[in-house]
C-alpha positions in Angstrom: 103.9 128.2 105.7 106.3 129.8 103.4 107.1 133.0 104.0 108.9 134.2 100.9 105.7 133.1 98.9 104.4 136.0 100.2 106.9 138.2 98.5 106.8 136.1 95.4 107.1 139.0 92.1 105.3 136.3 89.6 101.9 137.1 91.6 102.2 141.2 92.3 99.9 141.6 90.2 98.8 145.2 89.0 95.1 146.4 90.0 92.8 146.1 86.5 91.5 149.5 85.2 88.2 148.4 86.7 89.5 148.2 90.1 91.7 150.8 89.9 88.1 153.3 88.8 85.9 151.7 91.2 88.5 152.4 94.5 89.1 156.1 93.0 85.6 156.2 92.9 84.7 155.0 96.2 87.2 157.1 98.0 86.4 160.5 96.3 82.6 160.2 96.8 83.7 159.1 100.5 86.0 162.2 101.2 83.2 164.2 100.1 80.1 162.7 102.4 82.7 163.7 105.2 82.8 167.4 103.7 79.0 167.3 103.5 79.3 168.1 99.3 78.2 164.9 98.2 75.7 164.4 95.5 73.2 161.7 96.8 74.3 158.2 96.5 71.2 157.4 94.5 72.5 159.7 91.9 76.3 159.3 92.3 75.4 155.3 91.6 73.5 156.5 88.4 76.0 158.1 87.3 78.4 155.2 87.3 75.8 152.3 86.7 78.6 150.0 84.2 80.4 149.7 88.3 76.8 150.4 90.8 76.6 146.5 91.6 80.4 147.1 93.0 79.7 150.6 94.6 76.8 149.2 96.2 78.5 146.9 97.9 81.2 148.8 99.0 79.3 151.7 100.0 77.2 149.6 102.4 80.4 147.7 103.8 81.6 151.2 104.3 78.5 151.8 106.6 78.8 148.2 108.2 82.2 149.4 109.3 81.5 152.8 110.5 78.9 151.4 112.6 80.5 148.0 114.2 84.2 148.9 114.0 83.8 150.6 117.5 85.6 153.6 119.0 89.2 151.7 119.0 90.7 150.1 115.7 93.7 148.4 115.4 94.9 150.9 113.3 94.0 153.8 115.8 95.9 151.6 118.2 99.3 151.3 116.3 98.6 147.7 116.0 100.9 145.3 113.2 97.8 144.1 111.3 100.0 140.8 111.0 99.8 140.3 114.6 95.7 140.6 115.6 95.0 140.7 119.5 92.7 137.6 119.6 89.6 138.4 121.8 89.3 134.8 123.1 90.6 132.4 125.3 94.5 132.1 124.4 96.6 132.2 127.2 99.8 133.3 125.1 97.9 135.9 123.1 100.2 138.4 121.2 101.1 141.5 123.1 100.6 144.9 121.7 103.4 147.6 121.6 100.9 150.3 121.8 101.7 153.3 123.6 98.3 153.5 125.5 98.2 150.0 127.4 99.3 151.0 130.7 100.1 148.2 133.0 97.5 148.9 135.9 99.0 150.3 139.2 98.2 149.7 142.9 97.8 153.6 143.2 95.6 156.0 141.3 97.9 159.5 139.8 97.1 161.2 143.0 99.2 158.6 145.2 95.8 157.6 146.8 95.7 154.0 147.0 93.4 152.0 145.0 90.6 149.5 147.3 90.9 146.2 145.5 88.8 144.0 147.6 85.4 144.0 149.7 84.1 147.5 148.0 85.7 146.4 144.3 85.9 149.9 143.5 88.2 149.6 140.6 86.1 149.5 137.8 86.8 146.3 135.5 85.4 147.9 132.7 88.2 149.7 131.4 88.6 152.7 128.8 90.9 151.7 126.2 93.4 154.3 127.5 93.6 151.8 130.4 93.2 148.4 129.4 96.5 146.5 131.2 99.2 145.5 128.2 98.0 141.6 127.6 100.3 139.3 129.4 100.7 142.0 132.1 99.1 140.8 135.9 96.8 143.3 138.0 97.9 145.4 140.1 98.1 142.8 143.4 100.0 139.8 143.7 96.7 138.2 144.6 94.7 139.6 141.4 91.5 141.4 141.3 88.1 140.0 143.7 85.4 139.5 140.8 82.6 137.3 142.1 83.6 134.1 142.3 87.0 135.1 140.7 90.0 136.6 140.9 91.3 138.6 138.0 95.4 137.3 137.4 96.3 139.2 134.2 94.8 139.8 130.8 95.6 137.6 127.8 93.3 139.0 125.3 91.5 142.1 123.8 89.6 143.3 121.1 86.9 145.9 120.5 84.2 145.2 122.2 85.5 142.7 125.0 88.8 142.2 127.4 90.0 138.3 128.2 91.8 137.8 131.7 93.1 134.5 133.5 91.1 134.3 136.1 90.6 131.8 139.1 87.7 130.5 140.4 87.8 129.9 143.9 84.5 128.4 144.4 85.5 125.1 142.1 89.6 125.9 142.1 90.4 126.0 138.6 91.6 128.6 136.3 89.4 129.8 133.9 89.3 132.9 131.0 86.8 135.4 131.8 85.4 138.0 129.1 84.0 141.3 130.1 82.8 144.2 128.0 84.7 146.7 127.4 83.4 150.4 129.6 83.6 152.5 125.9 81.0 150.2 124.3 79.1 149.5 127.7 76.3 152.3 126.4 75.8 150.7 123.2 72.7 148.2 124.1 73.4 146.4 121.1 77.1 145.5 121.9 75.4 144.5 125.5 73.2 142.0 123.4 75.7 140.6 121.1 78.6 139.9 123.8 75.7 138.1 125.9 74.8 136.5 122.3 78.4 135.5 121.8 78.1 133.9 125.3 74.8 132.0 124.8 75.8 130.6 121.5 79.6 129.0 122.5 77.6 127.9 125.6 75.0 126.2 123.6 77.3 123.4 121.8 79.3 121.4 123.6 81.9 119.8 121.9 85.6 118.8 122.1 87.0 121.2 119.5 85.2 124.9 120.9 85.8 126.7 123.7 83.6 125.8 126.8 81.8 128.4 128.3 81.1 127.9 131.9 79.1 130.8 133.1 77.4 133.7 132.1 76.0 136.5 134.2 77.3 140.3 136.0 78.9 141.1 139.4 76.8 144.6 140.1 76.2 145.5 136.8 79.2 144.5 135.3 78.7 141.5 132.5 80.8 138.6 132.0 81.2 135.1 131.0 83.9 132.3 132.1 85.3 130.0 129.8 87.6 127.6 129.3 91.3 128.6 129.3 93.5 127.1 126.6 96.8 126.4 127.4 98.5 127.3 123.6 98.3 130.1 121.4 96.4 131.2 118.4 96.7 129.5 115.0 97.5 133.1 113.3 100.7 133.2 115.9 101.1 129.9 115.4 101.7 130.0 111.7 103.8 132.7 111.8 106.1 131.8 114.6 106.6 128.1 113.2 106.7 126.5 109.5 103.2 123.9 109.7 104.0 120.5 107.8 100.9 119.0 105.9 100.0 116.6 108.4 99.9 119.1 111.3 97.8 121.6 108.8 95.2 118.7 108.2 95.4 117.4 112.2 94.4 121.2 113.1 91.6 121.9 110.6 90.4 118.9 110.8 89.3 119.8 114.6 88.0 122.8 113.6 85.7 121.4 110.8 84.5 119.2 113.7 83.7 122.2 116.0 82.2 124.1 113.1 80.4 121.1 112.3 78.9 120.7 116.1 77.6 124.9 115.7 75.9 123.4 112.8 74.0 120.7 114.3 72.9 123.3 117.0 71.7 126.1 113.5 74.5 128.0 114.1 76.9 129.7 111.9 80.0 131.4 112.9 80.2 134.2 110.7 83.9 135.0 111.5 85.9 132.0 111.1 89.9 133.3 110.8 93.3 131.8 112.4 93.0 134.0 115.2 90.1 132.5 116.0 91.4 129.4 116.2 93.1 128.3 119.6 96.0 125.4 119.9 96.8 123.7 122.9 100.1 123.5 123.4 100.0 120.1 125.5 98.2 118.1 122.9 98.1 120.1 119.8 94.3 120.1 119.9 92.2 122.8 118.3 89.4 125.0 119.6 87.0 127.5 117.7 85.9 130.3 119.8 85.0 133.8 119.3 81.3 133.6 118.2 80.9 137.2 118.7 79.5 137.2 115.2 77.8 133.9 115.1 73.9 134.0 113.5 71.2 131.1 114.8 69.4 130.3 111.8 66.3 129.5 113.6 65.3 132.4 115.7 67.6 135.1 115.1 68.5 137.9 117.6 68.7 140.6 115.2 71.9 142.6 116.1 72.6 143.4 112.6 70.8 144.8 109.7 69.3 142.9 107.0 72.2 143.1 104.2 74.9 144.1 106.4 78.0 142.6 105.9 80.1 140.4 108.9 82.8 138.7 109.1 87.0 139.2 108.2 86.8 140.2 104.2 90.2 138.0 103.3 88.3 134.8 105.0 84.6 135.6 104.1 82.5 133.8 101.8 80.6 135.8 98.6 77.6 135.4 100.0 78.7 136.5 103.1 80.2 139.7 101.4 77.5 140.6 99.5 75.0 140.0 102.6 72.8 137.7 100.9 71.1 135.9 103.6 69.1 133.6 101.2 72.5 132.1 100.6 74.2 132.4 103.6 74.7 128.7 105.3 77.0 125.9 106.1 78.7 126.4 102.8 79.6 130.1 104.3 81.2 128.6 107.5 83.5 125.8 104.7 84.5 128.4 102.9 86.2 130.4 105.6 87.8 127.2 106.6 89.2 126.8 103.2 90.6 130.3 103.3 92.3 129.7 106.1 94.1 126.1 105.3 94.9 128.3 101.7 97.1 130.9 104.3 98.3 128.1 106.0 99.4 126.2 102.6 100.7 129.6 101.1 101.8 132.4 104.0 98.7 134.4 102.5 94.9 134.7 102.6 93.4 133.8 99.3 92.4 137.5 98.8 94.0 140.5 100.3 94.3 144.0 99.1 95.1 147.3 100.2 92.1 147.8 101.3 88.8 146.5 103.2 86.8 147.5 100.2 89.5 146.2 97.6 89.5 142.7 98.7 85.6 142.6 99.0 86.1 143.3 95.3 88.2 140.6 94.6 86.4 138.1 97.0 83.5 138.2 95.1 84.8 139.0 91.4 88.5 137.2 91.3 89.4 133.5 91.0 91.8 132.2 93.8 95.2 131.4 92.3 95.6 127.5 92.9 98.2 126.9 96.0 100.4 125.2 94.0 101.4 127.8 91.6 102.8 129.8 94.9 104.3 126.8 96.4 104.7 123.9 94.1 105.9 121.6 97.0 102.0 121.9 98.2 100.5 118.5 98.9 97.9 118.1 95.8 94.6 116.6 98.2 94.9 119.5 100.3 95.2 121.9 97.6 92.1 119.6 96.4 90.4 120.6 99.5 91.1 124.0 99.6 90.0 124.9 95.9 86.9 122.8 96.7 85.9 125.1 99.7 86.4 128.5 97.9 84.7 127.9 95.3 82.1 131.3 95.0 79.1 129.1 94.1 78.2 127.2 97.6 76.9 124.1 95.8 79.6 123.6 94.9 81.6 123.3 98.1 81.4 120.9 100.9 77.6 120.2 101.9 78.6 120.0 105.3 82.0 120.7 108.0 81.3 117.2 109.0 81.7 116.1 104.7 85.1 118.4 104.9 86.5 116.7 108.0 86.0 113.5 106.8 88.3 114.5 103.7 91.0 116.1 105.9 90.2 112.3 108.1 91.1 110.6 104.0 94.2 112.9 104.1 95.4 111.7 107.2 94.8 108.2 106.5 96.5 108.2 103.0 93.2 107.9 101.1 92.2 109.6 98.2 89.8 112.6 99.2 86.4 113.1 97.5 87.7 116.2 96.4 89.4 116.1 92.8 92.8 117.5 92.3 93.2 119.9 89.6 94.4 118.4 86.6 97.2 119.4 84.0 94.6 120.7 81.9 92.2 122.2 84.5 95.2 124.3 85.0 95.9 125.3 81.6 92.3 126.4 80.7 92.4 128.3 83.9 96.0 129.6 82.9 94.5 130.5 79.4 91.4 132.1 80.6 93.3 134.6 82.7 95.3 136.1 79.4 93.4 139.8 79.6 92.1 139.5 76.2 90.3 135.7 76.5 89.1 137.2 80.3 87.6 140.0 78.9 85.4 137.5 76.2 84.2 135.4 79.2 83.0 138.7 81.0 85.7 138.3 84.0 87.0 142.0 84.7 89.5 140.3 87.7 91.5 138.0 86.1 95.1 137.0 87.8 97.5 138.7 85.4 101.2 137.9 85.7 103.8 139.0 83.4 103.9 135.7 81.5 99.7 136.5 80.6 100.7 140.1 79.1 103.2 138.4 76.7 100.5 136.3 75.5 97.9 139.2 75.0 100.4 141.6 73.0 100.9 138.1 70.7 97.4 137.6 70.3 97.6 139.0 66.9 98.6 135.3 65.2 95.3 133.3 66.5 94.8 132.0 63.5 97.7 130.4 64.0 97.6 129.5 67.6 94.3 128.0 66.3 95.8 125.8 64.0 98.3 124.5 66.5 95.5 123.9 68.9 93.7 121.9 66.1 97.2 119.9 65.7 97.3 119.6 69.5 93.7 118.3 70.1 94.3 115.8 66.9 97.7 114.5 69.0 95.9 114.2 72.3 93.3 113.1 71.2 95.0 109.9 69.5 96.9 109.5 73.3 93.6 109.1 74.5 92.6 105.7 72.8 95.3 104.6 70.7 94.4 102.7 67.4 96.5 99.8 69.0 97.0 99.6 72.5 100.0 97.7 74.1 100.1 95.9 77.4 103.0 94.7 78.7 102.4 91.6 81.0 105.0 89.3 82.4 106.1 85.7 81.7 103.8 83.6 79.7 103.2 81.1 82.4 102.3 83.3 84.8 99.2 84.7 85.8 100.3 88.4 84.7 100.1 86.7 81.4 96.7 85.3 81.4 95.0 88.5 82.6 96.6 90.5 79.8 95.2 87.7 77.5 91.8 88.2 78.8 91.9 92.1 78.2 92.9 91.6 75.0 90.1 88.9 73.9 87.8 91.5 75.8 88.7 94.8 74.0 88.7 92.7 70.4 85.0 91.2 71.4 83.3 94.4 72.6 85.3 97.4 71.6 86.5 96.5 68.1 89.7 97.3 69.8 93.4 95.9 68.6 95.5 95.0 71.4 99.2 93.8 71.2 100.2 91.7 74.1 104.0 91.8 75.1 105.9 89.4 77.2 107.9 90.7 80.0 110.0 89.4 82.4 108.3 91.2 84.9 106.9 94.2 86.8 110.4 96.5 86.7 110.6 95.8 82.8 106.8 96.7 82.2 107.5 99.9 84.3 110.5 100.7 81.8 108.5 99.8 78.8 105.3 102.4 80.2 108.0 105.0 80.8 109.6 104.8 77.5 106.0 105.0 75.8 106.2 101.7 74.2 103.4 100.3 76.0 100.2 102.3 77.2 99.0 100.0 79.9 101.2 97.4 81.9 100.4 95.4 85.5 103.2 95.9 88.0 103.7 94.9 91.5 103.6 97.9 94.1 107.0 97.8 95.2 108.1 98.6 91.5 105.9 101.6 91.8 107.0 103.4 94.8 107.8 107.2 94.4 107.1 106.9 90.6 105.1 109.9 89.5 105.2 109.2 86.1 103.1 106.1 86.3 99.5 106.1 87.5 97.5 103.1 89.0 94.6 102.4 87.6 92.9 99.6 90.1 94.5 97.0 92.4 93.8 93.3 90.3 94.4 91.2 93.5 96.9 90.6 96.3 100.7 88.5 95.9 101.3 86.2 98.9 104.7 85.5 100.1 105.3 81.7 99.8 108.4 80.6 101.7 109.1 76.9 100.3 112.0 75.1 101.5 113.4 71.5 100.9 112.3 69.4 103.7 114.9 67.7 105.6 117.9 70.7 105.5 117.0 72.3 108.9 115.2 74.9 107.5 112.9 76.1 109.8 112.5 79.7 109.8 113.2 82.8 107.9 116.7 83.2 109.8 117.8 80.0 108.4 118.0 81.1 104.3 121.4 83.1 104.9 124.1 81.5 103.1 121.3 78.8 101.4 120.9 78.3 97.8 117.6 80.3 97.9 115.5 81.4 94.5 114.3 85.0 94.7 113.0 85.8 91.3 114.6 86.6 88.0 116.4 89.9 87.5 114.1 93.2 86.7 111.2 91.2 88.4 108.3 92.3 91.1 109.3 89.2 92.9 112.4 89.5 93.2 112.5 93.2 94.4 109.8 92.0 97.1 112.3 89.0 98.2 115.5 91.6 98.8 113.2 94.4 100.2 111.4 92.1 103.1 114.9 90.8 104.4 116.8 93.4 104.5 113.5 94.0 106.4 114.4 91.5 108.7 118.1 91.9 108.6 118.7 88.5 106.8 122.0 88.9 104.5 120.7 88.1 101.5 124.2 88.8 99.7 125.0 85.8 101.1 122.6 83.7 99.4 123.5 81.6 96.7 121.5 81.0 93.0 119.1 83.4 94.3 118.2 84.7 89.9 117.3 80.4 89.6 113.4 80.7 88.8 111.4 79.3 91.7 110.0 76.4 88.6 113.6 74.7 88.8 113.2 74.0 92.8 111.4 70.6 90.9 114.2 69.5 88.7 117.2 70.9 91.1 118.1 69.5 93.9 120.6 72.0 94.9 117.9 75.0 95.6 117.5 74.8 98.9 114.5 76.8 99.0 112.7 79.6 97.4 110.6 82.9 98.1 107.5 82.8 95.7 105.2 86.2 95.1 102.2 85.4 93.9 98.7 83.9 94.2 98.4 80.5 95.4 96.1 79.4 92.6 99.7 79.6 90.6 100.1 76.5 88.5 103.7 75.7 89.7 103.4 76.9 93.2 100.8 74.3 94.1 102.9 71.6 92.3 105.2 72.6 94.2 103.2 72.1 97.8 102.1 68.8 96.6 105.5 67.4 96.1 106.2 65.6 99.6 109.6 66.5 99.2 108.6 70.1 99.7 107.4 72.1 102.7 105.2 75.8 103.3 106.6 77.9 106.3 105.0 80.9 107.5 106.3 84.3 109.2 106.7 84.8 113.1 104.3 87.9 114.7 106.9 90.4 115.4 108.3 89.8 111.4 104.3 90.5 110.0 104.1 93.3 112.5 107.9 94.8 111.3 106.4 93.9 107.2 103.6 96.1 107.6 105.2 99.4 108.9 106.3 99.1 105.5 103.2 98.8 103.6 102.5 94.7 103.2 99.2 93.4 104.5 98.8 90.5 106.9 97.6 87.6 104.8 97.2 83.7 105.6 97.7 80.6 103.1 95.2 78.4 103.4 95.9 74.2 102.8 92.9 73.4 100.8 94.0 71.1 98.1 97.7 71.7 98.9 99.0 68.5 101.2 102.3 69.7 102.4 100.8 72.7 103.6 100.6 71.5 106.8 98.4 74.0 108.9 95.6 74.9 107.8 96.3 78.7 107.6 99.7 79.8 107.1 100.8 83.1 108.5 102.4 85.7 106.1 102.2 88.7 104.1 101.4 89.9 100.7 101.6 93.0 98.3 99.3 94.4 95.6 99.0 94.0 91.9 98.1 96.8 90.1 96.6 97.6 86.3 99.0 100.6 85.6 99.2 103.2 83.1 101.1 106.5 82.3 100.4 109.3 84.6 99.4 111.2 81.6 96.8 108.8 80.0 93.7 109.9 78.7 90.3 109.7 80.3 88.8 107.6 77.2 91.8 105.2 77.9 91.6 104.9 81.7 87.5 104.4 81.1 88.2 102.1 78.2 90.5 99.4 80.3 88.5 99.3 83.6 85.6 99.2 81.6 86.5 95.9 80.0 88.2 94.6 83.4 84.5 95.3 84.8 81.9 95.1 82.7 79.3 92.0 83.4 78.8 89.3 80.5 76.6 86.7 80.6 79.7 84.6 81.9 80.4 87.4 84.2 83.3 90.0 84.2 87.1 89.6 83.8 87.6 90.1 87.3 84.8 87.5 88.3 86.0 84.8 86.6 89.4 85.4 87.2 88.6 86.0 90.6 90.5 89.4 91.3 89.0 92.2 93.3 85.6 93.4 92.5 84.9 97.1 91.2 83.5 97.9 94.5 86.4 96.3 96.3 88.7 98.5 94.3 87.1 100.9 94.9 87.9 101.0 98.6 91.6 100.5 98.6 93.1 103.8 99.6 95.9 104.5 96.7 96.4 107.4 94.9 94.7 106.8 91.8 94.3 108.3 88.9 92.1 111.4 88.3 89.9 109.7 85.7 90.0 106.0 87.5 89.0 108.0 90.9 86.0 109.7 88.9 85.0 106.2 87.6 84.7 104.6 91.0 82.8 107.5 92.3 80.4 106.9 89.9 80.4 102.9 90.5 79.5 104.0 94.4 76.7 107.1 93.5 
């Protein structure tokens, strides 16, 4: 989290005239019900019919507050509204600073001493005036009789219930135990939902929610156990610590696996938020709890009225806002979890205004700004994820939590996710569309105003001339797109770089009418060079040449590079160790290969300073006797390579365990050589690693381009596709490799799997 995002001027926005009417609205017709000179809200929403869809709203959420907010608020308790009392299982809950949380006392204000065991006369079921300060113990050293259990302090509190650590003798282990509050005891329906909140955690059993153990009362007095979390709240959490990406995706990936267990069971939670959210501190495991508002879909308890509105308004879906049960589902549950990993990505809640009935506003009218215009340094698939969750149509979103976990699983794993980052020009339509004037065209009376957006509206007076230079701009983008002549830069002509370049070529000219110029390289870093200088629009390039380059996009893997260590036979040359100070070809200057040679010894801290002819091509081993040996990237089906391990005066060797197993914390794959056809290869499979090959382009490419190469890499003839016959990785194979494509190659192999 990044705390000064929160304080960031660009997006202070100003409230539109239409907010600004309907909240002056709303509170005027509000301050007069109180006086009893309202006119009736049947005509008061008559009178303002352009805004009655909004009052509506709010004038029911204004009810569905009145009635469930309960006798004590956090604001009539002095609470920081930054710092919610979770009412749940944490056993490091927050402490409140407010003046009315007595710790208890052993004696009553009389001096008369207070019974605490056999007759339990002290009544559990405290008045907020007396609720103990959370984190304070009981009044005995030895904590409260209750039952089976003995009251130690209380780590939680909230509006209807009170949390203590409790022990339970009978099994001797510490548990939480929730009881109901004395000041909402009378209300039958708070009686029903807090047993409701019981029977529904206690219903799904699952790693990643709070366990309830038992439910029942002790004379009259109801309570349930559950399992106490060692950790603290992922509201406190957040704020007390900076959350890095991984540790973000690790948590909500739990929860999206609890949530996803309710589910299964037809239940939604209704309430999803970080305070509901508990973290262990041993193991860092997450726990969803508080189902206080949860709904079974299937044989509802009804404990709220039809079209009343539940849930936190800054992490509620807009079906959820607008109580439209026809809507409400799954997709209501993802969305909250997308709010939350957007606070978690920004320091804020996608929407929060000064008010409850403000930010229901903008929940269901405004479009979340994208995470990365408040904190550019956020990692794109989870800013994928998160904009995929709030979106305010539910089709839209996840189908499932179990669908959304498995993306924050793809995070985690360094696979793409199925969600699609938002592209350069995604974000400049959006960008465009919230300029007042263009909003107000498209019927959107909430658009995200920053300063930058007025400029552009007082300048709106030359559009035909911004129209023009759109016209100019489409005609220039539109020619980067599909070039009349495409380059692609290859490699050497005798290598197999070479050939599949040819093949593209003869492919384009055949089926696309396409002209295609073919430029020989000396390699992967020079193609690189060439793509980055916009001389060439598609290259092939080794993945060691692409490391940390943003401004080149792959496209598809073609097929894997072995590592081929050939030495002379007879020079004691028997392992890796033994190149340093040997005449040793690594690969030509500005080449894949030879960047792969240097970068896997200094793997395995062999000096390769002090190896000698090391820019020799591996092709002169043949003709000179004085290289010693040579480190060869590339396929084995390479013309001079098998020549090479059919010459008996040359030998293959392979790599030892522990140098594979050093090789791939750095991103090779094991691999093995086999001898088939090759006679000095003398097992018959050969240990050793290999990178990728990859079908590159700029990062900036268009679609028709991207669509236009893979197309023609393939697309079945009647003598099969490029990649058949050439024998590199299928489309589905491709397809499977976890690199970070492309937007429009990652759409294309979606659509080769649907």
């Amino acid at each position: 989290m990044s705390e000064h995002l929160i304080d960031n001027p660009e997006f202070e926005d100003e409230p539109s005239e239409r907010e600004i009417r309907i909240s002056t609205l709303l509170a005027a017709f509000l301050k007069q019900e109180d006086e009893g000179t309202a006119v009736s809200r049947e005509r008061f929403l008559k009178e303002n019919s352009d805004v009655a869809e909004d009052l509506q709203i709010l004038l029911e959420m204004a009810d569905m507050i009145q009635e469930m907010a309960g006798p004590v608020s956090e604001d009539e308790l002095g609470l920081d509204s930054n710092s919610p009392l979770p009412d749940a299982a944490s056993s490091k809950a927050p402490s409140s600073d407010h003046e009315a949380n007595h710790e208890l006392k052993g004696s009553l204000d009389n001096g008369e001493e207070t019974p605490t065991n056999q007759g339990d006369s002290v009544d559990f079921y405290l008045p907020g005036d007396l609720i103990p300060q959370v984190g304070k113990d009981s009044s005995m050293p030895e904590g409260f009789t209750f039952g089976d259990y003995q009251l130690l302090e209380v780590i939680g509190q909230g509006g209807m219930g009170i949390v203590y650590r409790a022990h339970q003798a009978g099994i001797n282990r510490e548990v939480a135990v929730k009881m109901i509050r004395s000041d909402r005891f009378h209300f039958d329906k708070d009686v029903a939902r807090f047993y409701k909140e019981a029977q529904t955690a206690g219903s799904t059993q699952h790693p990643n929610i709070v366990t309830v153990f038992d439910i029942g009362n002790v004379s009259g007095r109801h309570y349930f156990s559950m399992q106490l979390i060692e950790g603290t709240d992922l509201a406190a959490l957040n704020r007390e610590s900076e959350l890095s990406s991984r540790r973000i995706t690790e948590i909500l990936k739990d929860v999206a696996s609890g949530v996803d267990a309710a589910h299964q069971h037809n239940i939604l939670h209704r309430d999803l938020k970080p305070a509901n959210v508990l973290v262990r501190e041993a193991d860092g495991q997450a726990f969803v709890t508080d189902f206080g508002l949860a709904k079974q879909v299937e044989n509802e308890l009804e404990l709220t009225q039809s079209g009343d509105t539940v849930g936190t308004p800054s992490y509620m879906a807009p079906e959820q806002a607008r109580a439209d049960e026809t809507q409400m589902g799954p997709a209501s549950d993802v969305y909250s979890i997308g709010a939350i990993l957007y606070e978690l990505l920004t320091g804020v809640p996608p929407f929060k205004s000064d008010s409850m009935a403000s930010t229901v506003v903008e929940v269901l009218h405004r479009e979340v700004i994208p995470p990365s215009d408040m904190n550019p340094d956020v990692n794109k698939y989870l800013e994928a994820i998160c904009l995929k969750c709030l979106e305010k149509n539910p089709q839209l979103r996840y189908e499932s939590a179990k669908e959304l976990a498995e993306d924050f699983q793809r995070v985690l794993d360094g696979r793409p996710v199925k969600a699609v980052p938002v592209g350069k020009s995604k974000k400049a339509i959006r960008w465009v569309c919230n300029v007042p004037f263009f909003a107000r065209l498209s019927g959107n009376h909430f658009p995200n105003v920053t300063p930058a957006h007025r400029v552009v509206n007082h300048l709106l007076w030359v559009i035909p001339v911004l129209l023009l230079g759109l016209f100019i701009l489409w005609q220039s983008v539109r020619e980067s797109y599909v070039p009349d002549s495409i380059s692609i830069g290859t490699g050497m002509s005798d290598q197999f770089y070479h050939q599949v370049g040819l093949e593209l070529k003869k492919e384009l000219a055949t089926h696309y009418n396409q002209p295609t110029e073919i430029l020989t390289t000396t390699g992967s870093l020079e193609n690189v060079s060439l793509l980055n200088s916009g001389k060439i629009h598609i290259a092939i390039a080794q993945l060691e040449v692409l490391a940390n380059d943003n401004s080149v996009a792959k496209l598809t893997p073609l097929y894997a590079d072995k590592v081929h260590v050939v030495v002379r036979k007879g020079l004691g040359i028997k392992a890796l160790t033994d190149l340093a100070g040997r005449a040793v070809s690594l690969g030509p200057t500005n080449s894949g290969m030879r960047i792969t040679s240097e970068r896997i010894l200094s793997t395995l801290d062999i000096d390769h300073e002090s190896m000698r002819q090391t820019f020799v091509p591996f092709q002169n081993m043949l003709s000179d006797s004085s290289i010693e040996a040579g480190i060869v990237t590339t396929r084995t089906e390479n013309r001079v390579l098998r020549h090479l391990l059919n010459d008996p005066r040359f030998e293959l060797i392979g790599f030892s365990t522990s140098q594979i197993n050093e090789l791939t914390q750095i991103g090779y794959h094991r691999d093995r050589i086999a001898g088939d056809g090759l006679s000095q290869v003398e097992a018959e499979l050969t240990s050793t690693v290999a990178t990728m090959a990859f079908l590159v382009s700029n990062a900036d490419a268009g679609e028709a381009l991207v669509n236009r190469m893979l197309n023609a890499l393939f697309e079945e003839r009647k003598n099969g596709s490029i990649a058949t016959r050439l024998n590199l990785l299928s489309r589905t194979a491709a397809s499977q490799h976890p690199i970070d494509f492309h937007p429009a190659a990652l759409k294309f192999f979606d659509e080769a799997e649907q």
